[in-house]
C-alpha positions as CSV (number, residue, x, y, z in Angstrom):
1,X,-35.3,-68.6,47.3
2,X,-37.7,-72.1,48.0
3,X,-39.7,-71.2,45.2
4,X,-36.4,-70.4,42.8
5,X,-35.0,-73.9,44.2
6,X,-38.7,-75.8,44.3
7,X,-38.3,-77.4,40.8
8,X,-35.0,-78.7,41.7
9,X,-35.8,-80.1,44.5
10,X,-38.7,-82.0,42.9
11,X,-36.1,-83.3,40.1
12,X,-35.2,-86.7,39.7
13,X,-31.6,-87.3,41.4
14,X,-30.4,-88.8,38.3
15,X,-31.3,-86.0,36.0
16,X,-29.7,-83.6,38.8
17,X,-26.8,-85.5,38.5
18,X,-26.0,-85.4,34.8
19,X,-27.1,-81.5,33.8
20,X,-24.4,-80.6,36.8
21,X,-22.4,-82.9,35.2
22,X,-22.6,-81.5,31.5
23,X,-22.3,-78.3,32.9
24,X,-18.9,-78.8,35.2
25,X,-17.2,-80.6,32.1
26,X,-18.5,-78.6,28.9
27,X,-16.8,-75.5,31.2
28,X,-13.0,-77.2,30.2
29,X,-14.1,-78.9,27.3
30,X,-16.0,-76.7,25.2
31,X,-14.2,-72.8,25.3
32,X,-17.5,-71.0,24.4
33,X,-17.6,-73.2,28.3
34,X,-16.1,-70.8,30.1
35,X,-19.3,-68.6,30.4
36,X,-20.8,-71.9,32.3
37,X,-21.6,-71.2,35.7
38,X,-19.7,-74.0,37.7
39,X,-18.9,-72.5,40.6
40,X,-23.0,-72.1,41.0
41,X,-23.4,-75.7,39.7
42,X,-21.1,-77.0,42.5
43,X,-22.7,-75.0,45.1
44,X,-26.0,-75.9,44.2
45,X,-24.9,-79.3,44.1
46,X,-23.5,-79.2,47.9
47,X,-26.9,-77.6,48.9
48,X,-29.1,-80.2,47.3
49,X,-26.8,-82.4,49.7
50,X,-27.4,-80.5,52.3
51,X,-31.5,-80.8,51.4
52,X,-31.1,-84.2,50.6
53,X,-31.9,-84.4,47.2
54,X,-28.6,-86.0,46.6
55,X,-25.9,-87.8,48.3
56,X,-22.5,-86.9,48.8
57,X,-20.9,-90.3,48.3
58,X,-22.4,-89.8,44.6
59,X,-21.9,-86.0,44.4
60,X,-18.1,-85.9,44.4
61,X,-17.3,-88.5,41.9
62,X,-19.9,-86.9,39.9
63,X,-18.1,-83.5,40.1
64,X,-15.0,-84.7,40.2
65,X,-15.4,-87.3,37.1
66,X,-17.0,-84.6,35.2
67,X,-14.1,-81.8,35.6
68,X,-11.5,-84.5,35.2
69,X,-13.3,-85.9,31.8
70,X,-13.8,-81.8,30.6
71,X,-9.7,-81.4,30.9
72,X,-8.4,-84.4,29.1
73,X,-10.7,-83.0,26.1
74,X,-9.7,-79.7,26.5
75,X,-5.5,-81.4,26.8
76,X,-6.2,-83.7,24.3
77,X,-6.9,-80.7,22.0
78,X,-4.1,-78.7,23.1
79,X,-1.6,-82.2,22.4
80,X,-3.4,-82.1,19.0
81,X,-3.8,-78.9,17.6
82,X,-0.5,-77.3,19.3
83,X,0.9,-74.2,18.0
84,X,-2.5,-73.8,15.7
85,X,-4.4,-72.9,19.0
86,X,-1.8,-69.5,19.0
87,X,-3.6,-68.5,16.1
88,X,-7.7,-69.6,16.7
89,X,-10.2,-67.1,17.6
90,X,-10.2,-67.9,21.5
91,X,-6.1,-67.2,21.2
92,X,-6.4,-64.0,19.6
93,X,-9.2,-63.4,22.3
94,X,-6.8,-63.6,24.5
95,X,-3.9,-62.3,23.3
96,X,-0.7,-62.9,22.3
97,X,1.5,-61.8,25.3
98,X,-1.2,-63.6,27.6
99,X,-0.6,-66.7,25.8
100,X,3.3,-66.7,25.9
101,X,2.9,-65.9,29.8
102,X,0.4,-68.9,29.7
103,X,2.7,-71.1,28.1
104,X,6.2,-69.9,30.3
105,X,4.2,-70.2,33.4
106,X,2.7,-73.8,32.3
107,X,6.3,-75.1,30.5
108,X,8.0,-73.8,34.0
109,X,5.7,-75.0,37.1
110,X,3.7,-77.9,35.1
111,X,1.4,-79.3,37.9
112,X,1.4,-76.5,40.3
113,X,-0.1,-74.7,37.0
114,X,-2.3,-77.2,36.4
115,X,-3.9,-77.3,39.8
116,X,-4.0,-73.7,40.4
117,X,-5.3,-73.4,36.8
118,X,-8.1,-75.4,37.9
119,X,-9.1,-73.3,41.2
120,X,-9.4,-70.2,39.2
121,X,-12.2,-69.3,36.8
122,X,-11.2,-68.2,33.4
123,X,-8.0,-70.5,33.2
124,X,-10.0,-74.1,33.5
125,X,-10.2,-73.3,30.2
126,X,-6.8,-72.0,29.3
127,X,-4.7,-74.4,30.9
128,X,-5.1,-77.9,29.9
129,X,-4.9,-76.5,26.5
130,X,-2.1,-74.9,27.0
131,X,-0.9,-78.0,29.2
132,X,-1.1,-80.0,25.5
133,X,0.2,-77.7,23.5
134,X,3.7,-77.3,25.3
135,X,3.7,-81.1,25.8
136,X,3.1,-81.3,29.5
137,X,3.2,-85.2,30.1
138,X,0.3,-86.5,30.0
139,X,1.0,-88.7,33.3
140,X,1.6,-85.6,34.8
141,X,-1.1,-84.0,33.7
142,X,-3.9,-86.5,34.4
143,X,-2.6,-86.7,38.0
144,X,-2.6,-82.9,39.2
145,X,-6.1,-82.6,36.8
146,X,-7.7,-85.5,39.3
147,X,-5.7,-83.8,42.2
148,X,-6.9,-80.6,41.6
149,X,-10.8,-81.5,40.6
150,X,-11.0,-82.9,44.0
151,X,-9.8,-80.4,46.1
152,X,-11.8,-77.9,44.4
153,X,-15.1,-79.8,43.6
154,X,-14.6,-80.8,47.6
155,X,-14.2,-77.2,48.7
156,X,-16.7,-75.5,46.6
157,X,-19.5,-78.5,47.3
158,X,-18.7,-78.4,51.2
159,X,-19.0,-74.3,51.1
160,X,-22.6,-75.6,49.4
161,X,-23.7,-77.9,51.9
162,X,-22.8,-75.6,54.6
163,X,-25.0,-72.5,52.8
164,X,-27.7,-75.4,53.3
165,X,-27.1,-75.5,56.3
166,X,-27.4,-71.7,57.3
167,X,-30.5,-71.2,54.9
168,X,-33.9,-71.0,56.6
């Protein structure tokens, strides 16, 4: 594992810092982004804490601004393109029943969506398109996307730092 981890730790903290970045918001913004490996970015992240390669007053923000900044994209297309996301590749991907049930679920619990949509792999993507599309306020929106980003960039960084802490 040290010798996986050896040119990470030898990185610049600044070039740590914006790769994790990239990666955590191109997962939201981008929708070929939902093969990014986040959840392993974040965790990473918290152990490099843990190691001391970064800080965790920098860390969060970093996370958190980086998830935040990938869903108002990924809304801000949804707002924009609407109904004509129905009929794109990544819809048809999906499928048109899973889309309605996106859409009824989002229209009918709004933030609760949102935030849960952000805790679960596979709909960080979905969601704050579909958030746009059915014309979730965008108040609304930005306030359970910051809500949620730091409950789960908290969570998944803290599971990190504590993996550093049980590593040899």
């Amino acid at each position: 594992m040290g010798s996986l981890l050896r040119p990470l730790l030898d990185a610049p903290a600044p070039l740590i810092y914006v790769v994790c970045a990239l990666v955590i918001m191109a997962e939201t913004a981008l929708l070929p982004g939902i093969v990014l490996p986040t959840l392993s970015t974040l965790l990473l992240m918290g152990f490099l804490v843990q190691r001391g390669t970064l800080t965790w007053w920098l860390t969060l923000p970093v996370a958190v601004a980086a998830a935040v900044a990938g869903d108002q994209l990924a809304y801000l297309e949804g707002r924009h393109w609407g109904p004509r996301l129905r009929t794109s590749r990544f819809a048809r991907r999906i499928g048109p029943r899973r889309w309605e049930k996106a859409e009824a679920t989002v229209t009918r619990y709004g933030v609760p969506a949102v935030v849960l949509g952000r805790c679960l792999a596979g709909l960080r993507t979905l969601v704050p398109r579909v958030a746009g599309s059915v014309g979730l306020p965008y108040c609304r929106f930005l306030v359970s996307s910051l809500g949620a980003a730091v409950v789960w960039a908290g969570v998944e960084l803290s599971v990190g730092q504590f993996a550093g802490w049980v590593a040899p």
